[in-house]
N, C-alpha and C positions, 0 to 999 in steps of 0.2 A: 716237111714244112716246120719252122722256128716261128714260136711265139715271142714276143719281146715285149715286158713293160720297160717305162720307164725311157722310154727311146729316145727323148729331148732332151734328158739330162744329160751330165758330164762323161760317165759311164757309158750309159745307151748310145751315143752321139757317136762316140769311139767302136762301139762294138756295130753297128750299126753301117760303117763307113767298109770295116774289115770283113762284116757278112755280105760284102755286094756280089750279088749275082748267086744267094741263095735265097731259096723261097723263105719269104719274112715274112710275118705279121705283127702290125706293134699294135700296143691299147697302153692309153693314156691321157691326158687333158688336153695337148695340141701333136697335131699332126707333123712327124720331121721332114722335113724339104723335101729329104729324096724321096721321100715314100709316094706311093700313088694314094689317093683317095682310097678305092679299094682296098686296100690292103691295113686301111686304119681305123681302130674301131675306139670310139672319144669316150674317156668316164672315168669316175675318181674308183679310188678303190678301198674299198671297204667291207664290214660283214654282209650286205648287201647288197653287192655290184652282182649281179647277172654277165655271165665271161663267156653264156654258151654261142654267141655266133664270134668269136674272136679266136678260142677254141676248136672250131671246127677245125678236123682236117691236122691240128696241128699234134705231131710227133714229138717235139722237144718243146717246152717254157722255161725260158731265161728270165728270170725275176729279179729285175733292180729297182724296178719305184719302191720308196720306200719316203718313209715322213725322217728327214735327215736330221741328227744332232747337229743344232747350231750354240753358240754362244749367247749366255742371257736371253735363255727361254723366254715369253712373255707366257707363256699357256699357261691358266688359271690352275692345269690339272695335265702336268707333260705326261707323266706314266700313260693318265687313259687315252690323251691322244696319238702317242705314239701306238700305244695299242690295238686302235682303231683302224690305222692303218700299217702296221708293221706286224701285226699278231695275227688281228682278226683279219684284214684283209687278205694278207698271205695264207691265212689259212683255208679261206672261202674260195682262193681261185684254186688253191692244191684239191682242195673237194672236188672242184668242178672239173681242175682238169683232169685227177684219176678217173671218174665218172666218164669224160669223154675218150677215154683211149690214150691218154696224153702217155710216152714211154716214159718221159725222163723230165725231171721240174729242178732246173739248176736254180738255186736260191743265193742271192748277193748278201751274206750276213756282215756281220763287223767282228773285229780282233775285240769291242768290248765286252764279247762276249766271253771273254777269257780274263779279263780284268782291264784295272785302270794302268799298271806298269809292272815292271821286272827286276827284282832283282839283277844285277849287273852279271854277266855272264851266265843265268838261268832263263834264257826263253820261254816263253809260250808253247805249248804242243798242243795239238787237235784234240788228245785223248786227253788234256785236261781237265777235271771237274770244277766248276765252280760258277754258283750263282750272283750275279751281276748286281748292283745296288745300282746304280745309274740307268736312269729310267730308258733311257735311247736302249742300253744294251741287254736292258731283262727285255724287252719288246724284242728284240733279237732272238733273247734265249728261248723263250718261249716259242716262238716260230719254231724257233729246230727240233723245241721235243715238242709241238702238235705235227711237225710237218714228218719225223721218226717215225710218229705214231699211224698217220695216214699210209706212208710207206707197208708200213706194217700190213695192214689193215687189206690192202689193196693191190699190193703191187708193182705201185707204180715206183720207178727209182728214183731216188732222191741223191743230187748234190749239193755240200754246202760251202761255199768259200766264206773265208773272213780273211779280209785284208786290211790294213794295217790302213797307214794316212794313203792317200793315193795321190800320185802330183803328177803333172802332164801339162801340154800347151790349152789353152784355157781355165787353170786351176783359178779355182777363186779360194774366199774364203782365208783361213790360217797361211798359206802358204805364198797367197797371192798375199797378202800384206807383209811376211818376210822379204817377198820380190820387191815389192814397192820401198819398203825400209832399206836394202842394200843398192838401191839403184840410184839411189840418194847420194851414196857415199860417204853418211853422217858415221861422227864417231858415234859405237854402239857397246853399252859393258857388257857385251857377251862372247870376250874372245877368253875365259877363263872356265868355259862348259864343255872340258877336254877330257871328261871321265865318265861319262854317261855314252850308252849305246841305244839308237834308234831303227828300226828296219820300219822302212817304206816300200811303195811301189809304184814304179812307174806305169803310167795307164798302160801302154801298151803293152806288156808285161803281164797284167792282170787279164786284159783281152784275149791275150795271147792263150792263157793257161784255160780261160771258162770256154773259150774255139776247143781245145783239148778234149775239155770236159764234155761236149756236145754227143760225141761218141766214142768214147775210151771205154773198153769193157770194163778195164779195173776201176772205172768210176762210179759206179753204181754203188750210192748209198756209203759214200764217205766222206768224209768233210776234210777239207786243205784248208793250210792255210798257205800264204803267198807275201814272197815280198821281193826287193832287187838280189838278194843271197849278197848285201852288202851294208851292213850297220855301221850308222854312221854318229858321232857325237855330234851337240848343236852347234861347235864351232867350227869342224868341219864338213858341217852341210852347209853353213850362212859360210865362211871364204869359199866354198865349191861355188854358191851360187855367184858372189862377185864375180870371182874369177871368169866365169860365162858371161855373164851382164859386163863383163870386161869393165867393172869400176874398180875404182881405190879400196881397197880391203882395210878399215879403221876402227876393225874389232878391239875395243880395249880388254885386256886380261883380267879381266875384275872378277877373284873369289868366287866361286858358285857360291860357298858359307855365305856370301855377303850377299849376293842376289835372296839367296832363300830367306834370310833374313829379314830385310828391307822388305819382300813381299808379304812378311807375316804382318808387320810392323801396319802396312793398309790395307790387308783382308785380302792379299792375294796371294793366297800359296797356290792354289790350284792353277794359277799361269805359272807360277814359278815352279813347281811340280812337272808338266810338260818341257817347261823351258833345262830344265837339269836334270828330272830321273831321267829314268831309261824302261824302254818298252822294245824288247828284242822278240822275232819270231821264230821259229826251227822253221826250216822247209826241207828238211832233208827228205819226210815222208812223201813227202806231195812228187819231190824230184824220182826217187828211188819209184813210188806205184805207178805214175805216169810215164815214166823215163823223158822226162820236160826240166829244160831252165832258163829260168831268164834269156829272151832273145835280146835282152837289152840290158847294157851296164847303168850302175848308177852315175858314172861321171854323163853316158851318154843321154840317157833320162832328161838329166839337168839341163845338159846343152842343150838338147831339143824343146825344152819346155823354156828357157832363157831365149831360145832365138823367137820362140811365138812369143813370148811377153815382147821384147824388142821391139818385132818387127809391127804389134798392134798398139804400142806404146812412144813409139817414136814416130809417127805416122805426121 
């Protein structure tokens, strides 16, 4: 039996459609379509959520709810709310579930936990050190060394992914508004962000690898990370995506120096930071321990994630 939070969101939704016809149980704040009644158990999660009848029975917990990093926080206090639910609740259900027999608690982390970006050709490795200044991804770090520590403690095995941006057919958010801006077909100055490298992942991709995880011996109590094993700069992910959205491609060539500039100039480096470094990951380790890769390219990623924009956008 698989446990699953988080099963309505973007993540859950996808993993959820690929688990059919295994015994699932989700816990969450609403119930996913396919699921039966039974089988769904309603509640926020936190240091004090009670997990033991969601838990019963259950052999593996897949952990994706999480309180997600969005743009211009309003939280009076983001650290302690992410905390609240990305620290302490993670932590409360890992208690509960070693306690109930759980064998295996795959945890959904983030690549922030490895930093804000890369040096250009120096990726991110799992066996990285380094503590997070970004309240979304110390909430992250923290979970991995309480959830280490439980491991320890108890037994029970611990997996940890952190994947990079994730993109797919219903991506909202950063990526859903690059879709929107390129489907437009407006001239845009970002066809000069030709020397930065990015790795993302295609949902099903990510899916793909935490099914892996569910019972891979060599999984037990290591942390991957995951991405398409295809980095790509901002200029050739925004023409990959016209190219699919089948619009006119009227990226003007304009300077990264000159973007980053102009974004200093009105208090926005940290869009112009995304928009021109680079955030690369290694997966060689994840490929090599699992003997797993990418079922999916990143051209075809795109296309499938361009024909659900399309087909729910031209309706």
């Amino acid at each position: 039996m698989i446990g699953l939070t988080g099963a309505t969101g973007f993540l859950g939704t996808s993993l959820l459609k690929n688990l059919d016809g295994k015994f699932i149980k989700a816990f969450g704040r609403s119930i996913p379509t396919t699921l039966d009644d039974g089988d769904f158990y309603g509640g926020s999660i936190n240091k004090e959520t009670n997990f033991s009848h969601f838990l019963k029975g259950i052999n593996v917990c897949i952990h994706c709810a999480a309180r997600t990093h969005v743009m211009h926080d309003k939280s009076l206090n983001p650290l302690e709310d992410f905390r609240e639910v990305n620290t302490c609740g993670t932590l409360n259900l890992a208690n509960q579930a070693a306690k109930a027999g759980v064998k295996r608690f795959i945890f959904i982390s983030s690549i922030k936990v490895n930093g804000e970006s890369t040096e250009l050709h120096h990726p991110f490795c799992s066996s990285d050190t380094y503590i997070p200044r970004d309240p979304y991804g110390l909430s992250k770090y923290e979970a991995e060394v309480g959830l280490k520590k439980i491991s320890k403690e108890t037994g029970m095995e611990v997996v940890i992914i952190r994947p990079p941006l994730v993109y797919g057919p219903g991506v909202k958010a950063n990526f859903f508004s690059m879709m929107n801006l390129m489907s437009k077909g407006l001239p845009l100055p970002l066809g000069g962000i030709t020397k930065n490298q990015r790795s993302l992942v295609y949902i099903e991709n990510l899916v793909d690898l935490i099914i892996t995880c569910i019972d891979h011996p060599k999984a037990a109590n290591k942390t991957f990370l995951v991405s398409d094993d295809h980095d790509v700069s901002t200029t050739e992910l925004l023409s990959t995506i016209a190219s699919k959205l089948k619009v006119p491609n009227r990226l003007i060539p304009l300077p990264s120096s000159w973007l980053n500039f102009m974004a200093k100039l009105v208090g926005k480096s940290d869009v112009a930071q995304r928009l021109c470094g680079s955030l690369q990951v290694d997966i060689e380790e994840t490929k090599s321990t699992l003997d797993w890769k990418p079922p999916f390219t990143f051209d075809e990623g795109i296309q499938l994630t361009a024909k659900a924009y399309l087909n729910k956008n031209l309706k």
